[in-house]
C-alpha positions in Angstrom: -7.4 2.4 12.1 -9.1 5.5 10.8 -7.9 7.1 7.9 -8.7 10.5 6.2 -9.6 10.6 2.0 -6.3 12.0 1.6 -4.2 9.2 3.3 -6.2 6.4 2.0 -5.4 8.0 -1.8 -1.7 7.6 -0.4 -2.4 4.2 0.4 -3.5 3.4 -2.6 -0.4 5.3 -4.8 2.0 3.1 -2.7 -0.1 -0.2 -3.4 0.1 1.0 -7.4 4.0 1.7 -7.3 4.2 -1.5 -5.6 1.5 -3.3 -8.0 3.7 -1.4 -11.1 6.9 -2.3 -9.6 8.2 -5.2 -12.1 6.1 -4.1 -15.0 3.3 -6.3 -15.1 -0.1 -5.3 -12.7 -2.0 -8.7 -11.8 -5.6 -8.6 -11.3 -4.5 -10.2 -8.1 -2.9 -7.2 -7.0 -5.3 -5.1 -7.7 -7.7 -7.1 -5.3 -5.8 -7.0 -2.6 -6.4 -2.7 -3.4 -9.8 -2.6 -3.6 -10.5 -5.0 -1.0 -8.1 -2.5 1.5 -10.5 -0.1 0.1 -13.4 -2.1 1.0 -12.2 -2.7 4.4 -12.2 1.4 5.1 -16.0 0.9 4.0 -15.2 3.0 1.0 -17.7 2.5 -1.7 -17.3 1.4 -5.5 -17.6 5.2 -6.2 -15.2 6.6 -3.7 -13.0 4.0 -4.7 -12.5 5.2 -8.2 -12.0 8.5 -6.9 -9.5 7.6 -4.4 -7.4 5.9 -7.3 -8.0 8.8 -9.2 -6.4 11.1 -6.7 -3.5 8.9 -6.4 -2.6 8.5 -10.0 -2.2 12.5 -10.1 -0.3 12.5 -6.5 3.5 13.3 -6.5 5.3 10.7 -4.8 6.4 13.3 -2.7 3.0 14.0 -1.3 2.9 10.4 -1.2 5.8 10.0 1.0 5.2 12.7 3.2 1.7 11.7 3.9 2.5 8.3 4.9 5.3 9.4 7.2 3.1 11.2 9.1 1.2 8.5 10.2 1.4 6.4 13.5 3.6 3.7 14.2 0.8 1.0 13.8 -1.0 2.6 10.7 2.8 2.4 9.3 3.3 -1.2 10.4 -0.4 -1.9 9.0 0.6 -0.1 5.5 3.6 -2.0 5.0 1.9 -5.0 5.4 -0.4 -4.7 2.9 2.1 -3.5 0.6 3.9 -7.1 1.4 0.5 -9.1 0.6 0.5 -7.1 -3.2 3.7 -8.8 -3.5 3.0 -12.4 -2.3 -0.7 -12.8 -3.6 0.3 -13.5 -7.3 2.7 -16.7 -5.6 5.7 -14.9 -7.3 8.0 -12.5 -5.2 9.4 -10.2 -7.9 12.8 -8.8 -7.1 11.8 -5.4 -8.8 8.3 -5.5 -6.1 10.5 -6.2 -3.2 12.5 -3.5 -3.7 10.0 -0.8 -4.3 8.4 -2.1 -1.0 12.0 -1.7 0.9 12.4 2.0 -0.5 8.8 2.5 0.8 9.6 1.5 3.8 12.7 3.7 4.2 11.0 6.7 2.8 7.8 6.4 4.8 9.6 5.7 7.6 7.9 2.8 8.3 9.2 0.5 11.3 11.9 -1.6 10.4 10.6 -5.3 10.1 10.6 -8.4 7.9 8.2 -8.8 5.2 6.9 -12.2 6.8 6.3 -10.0 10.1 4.7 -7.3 8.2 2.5 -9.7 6.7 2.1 -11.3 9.5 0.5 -7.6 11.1 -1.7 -7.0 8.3 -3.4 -9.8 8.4 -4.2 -9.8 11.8 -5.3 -6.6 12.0 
């Protein structure tokens, strides 16, 4: 998966609305960011910028970002969002439901978490 500055900023917003969603960001969760990051071989420095150009990205530009991505960068995305919520052992209600509006927004391929999950860590 290859993905431009721009989406990967994207990525990030929906990993922080996610992270945000019940109030309380774990360090935890913000790992599972920076090692997505990490993964795109984007450095400590790009990194920081990255999360700097999503904190000032509209949700909008969020949204309409992500759903123009492919089916499998989707399925990828929502995965990852899914391991934010499971890393810290506790499945916040508030977390869960950020991650289902994602998905409908994005338009992200209707699955389970577990499935999703399952994806993102195979891939």
């Amino acid at each position: 998966m290859t993905l431009n500055a721009r989406q990967l900023a994207a990525v990030v917003k929906a990993g922080l609305i996610v992270t945000n969603a019940d109030g309380t960001a774990k360090e935890e969760e913000y790992k599972i960011i920076v090692n997505e990051l990490s993964s795109f071989n984007v450095t400590s420095e790009q990194g920081q910028m990255l999360i700097e150009t999503a904190n000032g990205m509209s949700v909008d530009s969020m949204v309409e970002i992500l759903k123009s991505l492919s089916y499998d960068d989707k399925k990828y995305i929502s995965g990852y969002l899914v391991a934010i919520i499971v890393v810290d052992g506790d499945v916040d209600e508030d977390e869960a439901k950020a991650w289902q509006a994602m998905c409908s927004l994005c338009e992200f391929p209707q699955t389970t978490a577990q499935d999703a999950l399952d994806y993102w860590r195979k891939h």
